[in-house]
C-alpha positions as CSV (number, residue, x, y, z in Angstrom):
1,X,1.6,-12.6,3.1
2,X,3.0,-9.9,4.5
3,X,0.4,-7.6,6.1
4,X,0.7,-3.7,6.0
5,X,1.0,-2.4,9.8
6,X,0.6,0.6,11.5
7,X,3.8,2.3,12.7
8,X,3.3,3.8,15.8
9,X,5.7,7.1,16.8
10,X,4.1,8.4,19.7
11,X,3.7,12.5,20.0
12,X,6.0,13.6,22.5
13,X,4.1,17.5,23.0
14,X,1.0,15.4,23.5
15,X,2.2,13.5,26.2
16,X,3.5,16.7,27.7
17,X,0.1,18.5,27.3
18,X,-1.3,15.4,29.2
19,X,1.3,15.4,31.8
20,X,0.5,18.9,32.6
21,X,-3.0,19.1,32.8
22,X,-3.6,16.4,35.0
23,X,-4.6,13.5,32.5
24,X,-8.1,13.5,32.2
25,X,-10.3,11.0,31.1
26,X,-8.6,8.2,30.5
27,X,-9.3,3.9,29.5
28,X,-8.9,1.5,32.2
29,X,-5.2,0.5,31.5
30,X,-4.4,4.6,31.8
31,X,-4.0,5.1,28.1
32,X,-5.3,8.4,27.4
33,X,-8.5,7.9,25.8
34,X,-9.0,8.9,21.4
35,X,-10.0,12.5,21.0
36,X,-13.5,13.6,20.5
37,X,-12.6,15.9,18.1
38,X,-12.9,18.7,20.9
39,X,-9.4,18.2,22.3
40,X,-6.1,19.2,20.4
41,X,-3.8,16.0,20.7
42,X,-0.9,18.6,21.1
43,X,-1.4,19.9,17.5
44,X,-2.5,23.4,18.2
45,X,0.8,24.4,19.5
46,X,2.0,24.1,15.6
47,X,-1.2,26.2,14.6
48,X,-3.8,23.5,13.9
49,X,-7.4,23.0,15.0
50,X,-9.1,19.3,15.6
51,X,-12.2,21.2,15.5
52,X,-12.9,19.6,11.9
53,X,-17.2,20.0,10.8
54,X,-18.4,16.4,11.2
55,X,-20.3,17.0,8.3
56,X,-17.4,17.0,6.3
57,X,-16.0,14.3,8.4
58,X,-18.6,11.9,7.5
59,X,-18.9,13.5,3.8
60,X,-15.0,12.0,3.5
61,X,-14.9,9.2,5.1
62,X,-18.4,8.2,5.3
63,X,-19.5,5.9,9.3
64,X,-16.1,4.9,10.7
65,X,-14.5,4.3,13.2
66,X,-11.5,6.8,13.9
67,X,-7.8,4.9,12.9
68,X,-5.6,5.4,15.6
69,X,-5.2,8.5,17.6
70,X,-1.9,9.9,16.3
71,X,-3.4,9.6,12.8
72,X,-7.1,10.7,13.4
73,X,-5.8,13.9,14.8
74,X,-3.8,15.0,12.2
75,X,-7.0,13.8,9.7
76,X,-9.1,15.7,11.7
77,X,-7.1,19.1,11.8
78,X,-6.5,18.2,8.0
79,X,-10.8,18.5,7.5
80,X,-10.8,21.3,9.7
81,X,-9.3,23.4,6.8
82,X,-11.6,22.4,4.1
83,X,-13.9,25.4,4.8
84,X,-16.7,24.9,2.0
85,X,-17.3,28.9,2.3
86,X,-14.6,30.7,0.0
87,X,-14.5,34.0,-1.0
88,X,-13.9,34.7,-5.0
89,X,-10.7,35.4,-4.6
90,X,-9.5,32.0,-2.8
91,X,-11.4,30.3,-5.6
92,X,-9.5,32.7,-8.2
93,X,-6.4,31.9,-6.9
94,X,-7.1,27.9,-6.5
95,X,-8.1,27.8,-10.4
96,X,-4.5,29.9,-11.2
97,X,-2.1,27.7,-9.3
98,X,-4.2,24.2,-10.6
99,X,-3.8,26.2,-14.6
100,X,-0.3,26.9,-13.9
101,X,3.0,25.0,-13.2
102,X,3.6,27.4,-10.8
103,X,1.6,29.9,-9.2
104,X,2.2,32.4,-6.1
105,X,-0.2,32.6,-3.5
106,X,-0.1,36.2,-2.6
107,X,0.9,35.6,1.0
108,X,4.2,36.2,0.9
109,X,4.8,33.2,2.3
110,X,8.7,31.9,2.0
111,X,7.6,27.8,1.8
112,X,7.1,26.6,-1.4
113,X,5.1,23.2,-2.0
114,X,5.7,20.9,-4.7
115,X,3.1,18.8,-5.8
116,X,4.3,15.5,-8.0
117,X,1.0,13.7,-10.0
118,X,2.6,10.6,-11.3
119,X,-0.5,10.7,-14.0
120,X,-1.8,14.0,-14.4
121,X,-4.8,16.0,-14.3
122,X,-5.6,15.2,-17.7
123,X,-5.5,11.5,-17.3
124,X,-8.6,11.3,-15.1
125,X,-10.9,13.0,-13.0
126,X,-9.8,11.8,-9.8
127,X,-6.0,12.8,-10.6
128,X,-7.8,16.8,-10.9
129,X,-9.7,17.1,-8.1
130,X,-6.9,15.6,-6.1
131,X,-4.7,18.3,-7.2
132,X,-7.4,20.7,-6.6
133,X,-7.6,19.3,-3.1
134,X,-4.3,20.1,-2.4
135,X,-3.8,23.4,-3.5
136,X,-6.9,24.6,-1.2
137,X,-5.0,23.2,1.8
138,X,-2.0,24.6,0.5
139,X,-3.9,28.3,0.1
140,X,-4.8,28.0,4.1
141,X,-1.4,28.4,4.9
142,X,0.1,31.6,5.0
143,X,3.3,30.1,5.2
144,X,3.0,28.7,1.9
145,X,4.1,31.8,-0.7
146,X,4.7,29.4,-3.8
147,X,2.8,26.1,-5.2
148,X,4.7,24.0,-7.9
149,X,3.2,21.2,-9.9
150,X,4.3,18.5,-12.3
151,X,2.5,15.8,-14.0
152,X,3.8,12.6,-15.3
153,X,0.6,12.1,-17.6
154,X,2.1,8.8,-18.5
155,X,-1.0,8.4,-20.9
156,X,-1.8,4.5,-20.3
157,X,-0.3,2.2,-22.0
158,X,2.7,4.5,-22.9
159,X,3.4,4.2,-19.9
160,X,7.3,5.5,-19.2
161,X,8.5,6.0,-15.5
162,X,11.1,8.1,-16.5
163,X,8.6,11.0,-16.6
164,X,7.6,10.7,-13.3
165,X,11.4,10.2,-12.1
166,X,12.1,13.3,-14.3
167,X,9.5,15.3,-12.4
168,X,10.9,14.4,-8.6
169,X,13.9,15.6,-9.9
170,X,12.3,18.9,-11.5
171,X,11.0,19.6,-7.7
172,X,14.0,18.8,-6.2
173,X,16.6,21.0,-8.5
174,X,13.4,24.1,-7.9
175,X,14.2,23.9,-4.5
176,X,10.5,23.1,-2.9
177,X,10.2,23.0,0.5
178,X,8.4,19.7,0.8
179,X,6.6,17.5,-1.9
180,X,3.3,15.9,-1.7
181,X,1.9,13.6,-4.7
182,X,1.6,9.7,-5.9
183,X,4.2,7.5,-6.9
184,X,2.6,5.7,-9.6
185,X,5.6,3.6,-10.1
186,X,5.8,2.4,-6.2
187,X,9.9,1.7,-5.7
188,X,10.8,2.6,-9.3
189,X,11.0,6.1,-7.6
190,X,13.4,5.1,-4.9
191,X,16.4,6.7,-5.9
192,X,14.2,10.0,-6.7
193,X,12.7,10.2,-3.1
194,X,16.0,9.3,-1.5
195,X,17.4,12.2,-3.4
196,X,14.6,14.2,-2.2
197,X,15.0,13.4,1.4
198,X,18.8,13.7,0.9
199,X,18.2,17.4,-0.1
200,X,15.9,17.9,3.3
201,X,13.0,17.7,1.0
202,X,10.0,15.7,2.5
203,X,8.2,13.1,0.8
204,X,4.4,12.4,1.4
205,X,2.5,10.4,-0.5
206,X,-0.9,9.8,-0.7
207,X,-3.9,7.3,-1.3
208,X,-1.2,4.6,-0.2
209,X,1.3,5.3,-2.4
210,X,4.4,3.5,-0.6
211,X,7.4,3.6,-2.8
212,X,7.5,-0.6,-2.2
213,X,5.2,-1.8,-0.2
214,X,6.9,-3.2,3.4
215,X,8.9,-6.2,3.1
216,X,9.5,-5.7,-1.0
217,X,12.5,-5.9,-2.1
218,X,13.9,-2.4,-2.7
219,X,11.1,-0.6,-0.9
220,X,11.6,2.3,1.5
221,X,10.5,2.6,4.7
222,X,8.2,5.6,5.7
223,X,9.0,7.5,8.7
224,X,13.0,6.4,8.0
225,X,13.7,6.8,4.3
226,X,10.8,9.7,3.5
227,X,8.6,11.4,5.9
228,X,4.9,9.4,5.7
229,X,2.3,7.7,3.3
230,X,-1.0,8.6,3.9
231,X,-4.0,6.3,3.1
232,X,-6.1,3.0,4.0
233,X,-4.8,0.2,5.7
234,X,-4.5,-1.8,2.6
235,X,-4.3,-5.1,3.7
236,X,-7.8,-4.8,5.7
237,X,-9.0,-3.4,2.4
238,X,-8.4,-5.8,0.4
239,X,-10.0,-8.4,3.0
240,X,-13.1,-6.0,3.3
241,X,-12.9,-6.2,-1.1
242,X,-13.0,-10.1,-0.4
243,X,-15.3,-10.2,1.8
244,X,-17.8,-8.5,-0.3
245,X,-17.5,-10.4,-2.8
246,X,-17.4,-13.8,-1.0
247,X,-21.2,-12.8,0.3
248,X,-22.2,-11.1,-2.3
249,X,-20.8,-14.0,-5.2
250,X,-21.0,-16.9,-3.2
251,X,-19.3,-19.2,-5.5
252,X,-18.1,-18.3,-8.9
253,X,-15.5,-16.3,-11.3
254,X,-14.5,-13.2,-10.1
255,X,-11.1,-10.6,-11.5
256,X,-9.1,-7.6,-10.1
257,X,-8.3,-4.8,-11.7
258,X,-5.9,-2.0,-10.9
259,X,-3.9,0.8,-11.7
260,X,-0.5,1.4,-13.1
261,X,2.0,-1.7,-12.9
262,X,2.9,-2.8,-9.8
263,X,1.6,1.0,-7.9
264,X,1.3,0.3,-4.0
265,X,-2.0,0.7,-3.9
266,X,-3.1,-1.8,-5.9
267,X,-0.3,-4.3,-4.8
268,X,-1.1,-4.0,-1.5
269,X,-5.1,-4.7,-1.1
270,X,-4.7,-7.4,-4.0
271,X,-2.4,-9.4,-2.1
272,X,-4.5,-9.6,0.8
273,X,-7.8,-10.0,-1.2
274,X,-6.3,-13.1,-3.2
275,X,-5.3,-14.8,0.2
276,X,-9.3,-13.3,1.6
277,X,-10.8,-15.2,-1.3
278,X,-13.3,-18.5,0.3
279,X,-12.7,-21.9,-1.6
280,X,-15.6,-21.8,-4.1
281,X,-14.2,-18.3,-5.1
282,X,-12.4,-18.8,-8.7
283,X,-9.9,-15.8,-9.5
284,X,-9.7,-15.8,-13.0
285,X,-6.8,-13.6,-13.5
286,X,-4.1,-14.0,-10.7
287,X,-1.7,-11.7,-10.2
288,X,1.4,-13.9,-11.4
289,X,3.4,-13.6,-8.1
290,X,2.8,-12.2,-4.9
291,X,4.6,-8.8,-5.9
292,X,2.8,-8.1,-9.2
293,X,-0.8,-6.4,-9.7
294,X,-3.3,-8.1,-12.2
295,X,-5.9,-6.3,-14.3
296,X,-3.7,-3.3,-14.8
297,X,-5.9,-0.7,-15.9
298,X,-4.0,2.7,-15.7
299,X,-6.9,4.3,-13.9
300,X,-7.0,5.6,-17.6
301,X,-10.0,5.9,-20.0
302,X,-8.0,5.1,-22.8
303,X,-7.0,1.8,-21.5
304,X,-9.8,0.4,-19.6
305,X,-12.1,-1.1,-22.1
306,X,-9.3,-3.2,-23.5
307,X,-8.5,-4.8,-19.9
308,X,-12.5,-5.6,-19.6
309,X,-12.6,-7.1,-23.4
310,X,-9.7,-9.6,-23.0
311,X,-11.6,-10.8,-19.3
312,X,-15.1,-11.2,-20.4
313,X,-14.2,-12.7,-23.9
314,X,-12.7,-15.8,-22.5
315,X,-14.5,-15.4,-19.2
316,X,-17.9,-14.1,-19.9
317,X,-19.7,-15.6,-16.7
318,X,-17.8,-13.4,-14.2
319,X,-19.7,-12.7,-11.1
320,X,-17.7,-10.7,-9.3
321,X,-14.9,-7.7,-9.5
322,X,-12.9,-5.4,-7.4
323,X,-11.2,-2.9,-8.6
324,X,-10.4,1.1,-6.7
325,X,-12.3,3.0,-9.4
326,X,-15.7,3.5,-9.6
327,X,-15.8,5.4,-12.8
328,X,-13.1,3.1,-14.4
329,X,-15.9,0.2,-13.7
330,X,-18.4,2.8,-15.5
331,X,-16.5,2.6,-18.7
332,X,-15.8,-1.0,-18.5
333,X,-19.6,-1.8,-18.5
334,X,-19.8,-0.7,-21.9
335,X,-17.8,-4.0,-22.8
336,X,-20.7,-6.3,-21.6
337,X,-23.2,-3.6,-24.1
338,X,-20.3,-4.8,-26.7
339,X,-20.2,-7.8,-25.9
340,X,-24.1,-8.9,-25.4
341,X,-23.3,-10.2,-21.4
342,X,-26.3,-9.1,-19.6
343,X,-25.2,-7.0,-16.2
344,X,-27.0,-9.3,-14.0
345,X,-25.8,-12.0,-10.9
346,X,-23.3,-9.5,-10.6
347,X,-20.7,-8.1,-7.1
348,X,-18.6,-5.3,-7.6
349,X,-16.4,-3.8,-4.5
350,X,-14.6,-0.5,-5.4
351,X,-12.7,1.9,-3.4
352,X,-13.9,5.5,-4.8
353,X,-17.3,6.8,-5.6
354,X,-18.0,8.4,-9.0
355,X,-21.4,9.1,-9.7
356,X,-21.9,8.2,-13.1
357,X,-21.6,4.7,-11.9
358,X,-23.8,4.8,-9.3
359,X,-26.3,6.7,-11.3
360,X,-25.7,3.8,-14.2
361,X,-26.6,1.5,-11.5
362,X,-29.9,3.5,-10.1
363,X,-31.4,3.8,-14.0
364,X,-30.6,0.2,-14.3
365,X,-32.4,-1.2,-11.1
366,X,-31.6,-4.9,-11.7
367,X,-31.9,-6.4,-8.0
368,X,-29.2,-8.8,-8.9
369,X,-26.6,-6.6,-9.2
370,X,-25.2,-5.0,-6.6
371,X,-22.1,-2.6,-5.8
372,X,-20.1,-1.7,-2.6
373,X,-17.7,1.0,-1.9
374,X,-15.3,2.7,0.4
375,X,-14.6,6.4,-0.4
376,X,-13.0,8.3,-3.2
377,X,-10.3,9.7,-0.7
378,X,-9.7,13.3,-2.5
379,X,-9.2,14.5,0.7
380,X,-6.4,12.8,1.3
381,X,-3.4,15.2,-0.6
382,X,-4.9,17.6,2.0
383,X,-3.8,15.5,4.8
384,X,-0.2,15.3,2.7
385,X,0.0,19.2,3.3
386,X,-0.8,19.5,6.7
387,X,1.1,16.5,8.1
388,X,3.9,18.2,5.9
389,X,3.6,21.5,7.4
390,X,3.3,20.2,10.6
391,X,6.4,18.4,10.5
392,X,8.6,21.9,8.8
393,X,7.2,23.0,12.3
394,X,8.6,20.6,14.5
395,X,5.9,18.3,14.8
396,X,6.4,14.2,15.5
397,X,4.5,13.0,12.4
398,X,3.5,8.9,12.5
399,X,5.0,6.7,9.9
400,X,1.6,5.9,8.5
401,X,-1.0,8.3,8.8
402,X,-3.7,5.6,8.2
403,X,-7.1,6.7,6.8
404,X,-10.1,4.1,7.8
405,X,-12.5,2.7,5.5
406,X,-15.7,1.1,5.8
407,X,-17.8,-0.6,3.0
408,X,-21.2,0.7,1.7
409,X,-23.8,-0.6,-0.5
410,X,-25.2,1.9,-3.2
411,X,-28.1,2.7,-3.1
412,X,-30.4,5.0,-5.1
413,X,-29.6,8.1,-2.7
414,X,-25.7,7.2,-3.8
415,X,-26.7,8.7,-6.6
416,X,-26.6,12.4,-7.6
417,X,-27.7,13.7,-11.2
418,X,-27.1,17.2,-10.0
419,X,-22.9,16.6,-10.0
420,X,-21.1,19.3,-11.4
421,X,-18.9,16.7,-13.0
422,X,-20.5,13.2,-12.9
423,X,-17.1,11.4,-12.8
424,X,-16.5,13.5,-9.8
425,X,-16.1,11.6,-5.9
426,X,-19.4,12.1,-4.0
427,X,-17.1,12.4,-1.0
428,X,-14.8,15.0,-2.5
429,X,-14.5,18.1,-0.7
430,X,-13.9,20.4,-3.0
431,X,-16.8,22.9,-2.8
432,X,-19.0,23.1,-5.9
433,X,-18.3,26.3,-6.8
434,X,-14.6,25.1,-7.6
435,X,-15.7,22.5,-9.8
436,X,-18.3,23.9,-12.0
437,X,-15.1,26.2,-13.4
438,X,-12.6,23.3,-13.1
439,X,-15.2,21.5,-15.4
440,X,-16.9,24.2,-17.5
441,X,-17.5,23.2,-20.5
């Protein structure tokens, strides 16, 4: 199996900047050592900061270890934006441009951002915040005088990628100056970004949203056919996704779930997870070959329960899942309620963090069931904006800006009753005075 790599371009102002000054610290075979956070990486000559507030670092991310220093920077000067503090007009203006198709900023600015949802913010909460993410990135950039959004809002199992083809090509005929979003339908949007790139458009995608993953037939390469893809490396998480659940399960049935058909993200860790799997591990819904997702959910409400029923009917002794969404696994539990399957002797390894799940899980308090997870990775359309401004201004951006992981175990602090939305990312940095109006009512 093919394993997802990192694609290292080297900063060439950075290694100027170091050249100049001396060097500095540096490791034992001269390689200059991984920023602090203190230093600049060469990214303050195109107007950024690395000075990002560890508390939002760690609210993010959670304990890792930086990714690789190219990357990390442009993460770090990416959180250094997310200023919780906004005045009432930022958060006017953030609520107007995430209402409207298009909105202008008020700064005059001449670069306009397109912003291409293959789902929509209607199809679940993690598609809303995400949007709001990035248009409070886009609102720290004076530069940026116009913010244009479309939505696929595929709507499950009506599921028609000519929407979200349609909406590439809405951005590219507007005449956006870059365009940031999720390619639900991985390489079915080949042509569409090619087109894109073609008109001098970048293409950054987020949450690991390759358009094909490497090696797939059809799939472009980032950093050669469209600018980067932003997210985990999803190969080591769908090994961390195993690994969970080979402790956790021991021996036993386990299933994956994921999004829409054949999307990246999915694709990617589920390869690596099936191949992570110990012997006395029995998937009980393999993918059916090594370029097709299993357990395809749509990340949409709508959908989910279904996906759950057809599993636990013929398979009610499942001991184990892994799936990317937290508050998707929230909706299927209602199936074992339907069903009469007690949630007990149960794994579950999940990228994001919703809290009604966790909260679910704290009321519950059943020792033998237990639940890991990653991060909800909001935060990561915000990295698509910077690294895109930062390459309109001349800066080297890497292929993969890669976005570490670690795994967590819930516990009953995990859990926060007080959420403005409860389907909303713990880890979400949008400040809750944004929320509360995204979600009034």
């Amino acid at each position: 199996m093919q394993r997802i790599r990192i694609i290292g371009v080297i900063a060439v102002l950075a290694l100027a900047a170091a050249a100049c000054d001396g060097g500095g610290e540096t490791t034992p075979d001269d390689t200059p050592a991984p920023t602090d956070g203190t230093g600049t990486g060469g990214l303050e000559d195109f107007g950024e900061s690395l000075d990002a507030d560890q508390a939002l670092v760690d609210k993010a991310l959670g304990p890792v270890d930086p990714s690789d220093e190219e990357s990390w920077n442009i993460i770090l000067a990416s959180i250094a934006r997310a200023d919780q503090d906004l005045d009432q007009a930022t958060i006017d203006k953030a609520m107007e441009c995430w209402n409207s198709q298009q909105c202008d900023t008020g700064t005059g600015g001449e670069t306009v951002m397109g912003y291409a949802d293959g789902g929509g913010d209607t199809v679940n909460v993690w598609r809303a915040v995400s949007h709001m993410e990035a248009i409070l990135q886009a609102l720290t950039y004076e530069e940026i005088g116009t913010i244009v959004s479309t939505e696929a809002n595929f709507g499950g199992p009506t599921f028609d990628p000519t929407i979200a083809e349609n909406d590439i090509r809405f951005l590219i005929n507007r005449g956006v100056d870059f365009i940031v979003g999720y390619p639900d339908i991985g390489v079915g949007l080949r042509e569409e970004v090619l087109e894109a790139e073609a008109a001098g458009i970048p293409y950054i995608p987020f949450s690991a949203g390759y358009v094909g993953l490497p090696g797939q037939e059809g799939a472009l390469i980032p950093g050669e056919d469209y600018l980067t893809v932003v997210g985990e490396d999803l190969c080591a998480l769908g090994e961390s996704f195993a690994e969970v659940l080979n402790t956790g399960v021991g021996s036993g049935e386990v299933a994956l779930l994921g999004g829409t058909p054949n999307n990246a993200l999915s694709l990617g860790w589920q390869q690596c997870a099936v191949t992570g799997f110990a012997d006395e591990i029995e998937l009980v819904n393999p993918p059916a070959n090594d370029n097709t997702t299993t357990g395809d959910t749509f990340w949409s409400p709508p959908a989910i329960p279904g996906v759950f029923q057809g599993l636990l009917t013929t398979n009610p002794e499942i001991r184990g899942w892994a799936y990317e969404y937290a508050d998707g696994m929230h909706i299927g539990l209602q199936t074992y309620a339907d069903l009469g399957i007690p949630v007990e002797n149960l794994t579950v390894a999940l990228r994001t963090d919703e809290q009604n799940l966790f909260c679910d899980w704290a009321d519950r308090d059943e020792p033998t069931y237990h639940i890991w997870y990653s991060a909800g990775g909001n935060f990561q359309s915000r990295v698509g904006v910077t690294a895109a401004m930062l390459s309109l201004k001349g800066a080297e951006i890497p292929a993969e800006v890669v976005v570490p992981h670690v795994m967590r175990e819930v516990t009953a602090d995990d859990c926060d009753p007080d959420r403005v939305n409860e389907a909303v990312s713990g880890t979400s940095l949008v400040p809750d005075s944004v929320l509360e109006l995204m979600f009034a009512g």
